[in-house]
N, C-alpha and C positions, 0 to 999 in steps of 0.2 A: 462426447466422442461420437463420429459421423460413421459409418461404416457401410457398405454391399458388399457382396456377396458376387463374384464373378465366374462361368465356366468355361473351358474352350478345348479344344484339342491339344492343345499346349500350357505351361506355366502361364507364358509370354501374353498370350492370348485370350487366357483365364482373365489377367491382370489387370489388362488393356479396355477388359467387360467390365470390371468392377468400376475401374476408374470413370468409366462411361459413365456409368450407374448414379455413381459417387458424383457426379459433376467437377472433378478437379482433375490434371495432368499428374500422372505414374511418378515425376519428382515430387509432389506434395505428399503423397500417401505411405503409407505403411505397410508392409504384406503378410498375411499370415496365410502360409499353401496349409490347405482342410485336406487335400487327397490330389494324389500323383495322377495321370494319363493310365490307364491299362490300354493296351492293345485289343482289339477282338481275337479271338480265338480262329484260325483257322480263315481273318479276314469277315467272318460271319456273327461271329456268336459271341456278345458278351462283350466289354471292353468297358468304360466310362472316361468321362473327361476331366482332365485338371479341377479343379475347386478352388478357389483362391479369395480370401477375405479382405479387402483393402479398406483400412480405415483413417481416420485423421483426428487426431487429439485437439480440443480445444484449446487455447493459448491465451489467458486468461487473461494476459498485458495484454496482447493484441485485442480481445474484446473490450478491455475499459479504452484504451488506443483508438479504434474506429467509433467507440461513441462519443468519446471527448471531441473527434473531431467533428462528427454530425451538429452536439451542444454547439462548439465554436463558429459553423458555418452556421446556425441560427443566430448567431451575435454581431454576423457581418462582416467574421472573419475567416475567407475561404482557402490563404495563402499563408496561415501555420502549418508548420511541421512536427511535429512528434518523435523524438528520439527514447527509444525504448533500450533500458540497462536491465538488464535482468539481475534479481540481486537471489538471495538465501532466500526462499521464503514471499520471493513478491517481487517488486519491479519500482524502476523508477524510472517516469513519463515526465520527459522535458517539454517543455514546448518553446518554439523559437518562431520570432517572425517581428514584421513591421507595426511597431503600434500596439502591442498587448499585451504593457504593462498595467492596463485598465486591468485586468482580467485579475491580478491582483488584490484588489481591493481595500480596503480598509484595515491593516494591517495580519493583510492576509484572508479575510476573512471568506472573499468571492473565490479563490483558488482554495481552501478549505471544506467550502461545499461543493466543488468540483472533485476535488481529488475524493469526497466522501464517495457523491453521486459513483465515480470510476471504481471505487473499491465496492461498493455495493454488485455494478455489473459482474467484475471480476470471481465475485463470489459466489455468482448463481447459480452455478452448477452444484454449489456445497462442497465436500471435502474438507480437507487442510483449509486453513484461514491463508489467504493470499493479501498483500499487504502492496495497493501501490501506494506511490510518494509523486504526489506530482510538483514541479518546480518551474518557476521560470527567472530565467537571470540569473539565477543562483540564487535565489531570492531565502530559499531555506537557510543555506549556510549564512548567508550574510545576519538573516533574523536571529540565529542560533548565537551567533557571535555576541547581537547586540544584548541580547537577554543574559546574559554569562556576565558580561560589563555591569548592565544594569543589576542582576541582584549582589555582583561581588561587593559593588559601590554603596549598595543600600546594605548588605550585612553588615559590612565594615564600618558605617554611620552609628548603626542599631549597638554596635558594642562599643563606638566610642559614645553615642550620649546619652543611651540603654535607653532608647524609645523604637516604637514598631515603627513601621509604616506598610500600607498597604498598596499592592500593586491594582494597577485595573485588570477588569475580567480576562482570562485568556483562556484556552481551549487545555486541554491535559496534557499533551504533548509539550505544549511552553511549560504552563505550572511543573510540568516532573527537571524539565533545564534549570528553574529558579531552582527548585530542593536541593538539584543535586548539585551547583555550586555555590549553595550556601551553607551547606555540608562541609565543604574547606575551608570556609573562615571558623578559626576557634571561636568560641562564648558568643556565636549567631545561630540562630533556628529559624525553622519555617514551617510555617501551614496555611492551610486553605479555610476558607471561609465561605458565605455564601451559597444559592443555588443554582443547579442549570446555567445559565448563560452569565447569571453574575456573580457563576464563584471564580475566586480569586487567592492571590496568595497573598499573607502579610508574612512579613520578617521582622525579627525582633532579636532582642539577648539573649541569650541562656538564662540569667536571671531575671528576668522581668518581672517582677513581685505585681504588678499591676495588672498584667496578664494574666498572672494565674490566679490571683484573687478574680477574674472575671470568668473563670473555667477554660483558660482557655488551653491547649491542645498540648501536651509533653514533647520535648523533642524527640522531630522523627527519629528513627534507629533505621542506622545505614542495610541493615539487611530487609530490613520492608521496603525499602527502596529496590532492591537488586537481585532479590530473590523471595520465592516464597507467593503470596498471595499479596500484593502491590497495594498500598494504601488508594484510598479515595483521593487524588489528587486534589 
């Protein structure tokens, strides 16, 4: 939060100082009046002026917003736009323009460390965790989709010829979309495997006697999924 401090003969004019001060226009700011005008006494003796504190809250979409777009005009690209939703809790930063579905990456992975980079900014000041989402094309939903197809296809294999199979690496956010609709197919489970960058999920039966002679992992229970203290994706 930015704030000064302004005095004047007036509210009006208290305001109009702070704003000065403040470097921004009297519709951007905030006011809190500290102390009314007294008059002098008799014209002479005594009186003070207005006191007025104008401040402006940080907007913490709008700062991961203006650095996203600084990052993207070092990429060469000076004529994206930023559409900013404000959601519960955090924001979602679209970007729209000519040419940058590069920005995308490798199944997401170059607009993964963007949108990190943004929620990092977002978060500088501390407080509440603020959560952006950045998208482009719709690119989230469309992913979200594909991943929901792919592990419903792979559970429903794992239970009819009771073999795993494993996915490649994904970040926590895909891995929690695998659990949670492989969670709908009866007699299919899932878990992760791997470290860091290369874990991953495998799905398999409910009975996989082969599995679990290898130690591997009980099925998840839908409430560490959806509440409580969330499994290690």
């Amino acid at each position: 939060m930015k704030e000064a401090i302004g005095t004047g003969d007036t509210v009006e004019l208290a305001k109009e100082n702070a704003c000065r001060a403040l470097g921004v226009e009297s519709y951007d700011a905030q006011f809190e009046i500290l102390a009314m005008p007294t008059r002098k006494t008799f014209g002479i003796f005594g009186g003070s002026p207005a006191k007025v504190r104008a401040y402006i809250e940080d907007d913490p979409a709008q700062k991961a917003a203006d650095y996203l777009k600084k990052v993207i005009g070092c990429m060469g690209l000076d004529k994206v736009s930023i559409n900013v939703k404000k959601e519960e809790n955090g924001a979602m930063l679209t970007l729209d323009g000519a040419d940058i579905g590069f920005i995308i990456g490798h199944r997401g992975e170059t607009l993964d460390a963007l949108q990190y980079l943004a929620g990092l900014v977002a978060n500088h000041a501390g407080g509440d965790y603020y959560r952006v989402t950045l998208d482009i094309g719709n690119y989230r939903e469309k992913r979200r989709q594909t991943l929901e197809l792919l592990g419903t296809r792979l559970a429903k294999k794992a239970v009819r010829t009771g073999r795993s199979s494993a996915l490649e690496p994904m970040n926590p956010y895909e891995r929690r979309i695998i659990h949670m609709v492989v969670q709908t197919v009866n007699g299919a489970r899932s878990w992760s495997e791997g470290e860091n960058l290369n874990r991953h999920v495998v799905i398999g039966p409910v009975n996989d006697r082969y599995q679990q002679r290898r130690g591997g992992r009980p099925p998840l229970n839908p409430k560490d999924m959806n509440g409580g203290v969330p499994p290690k994706a």
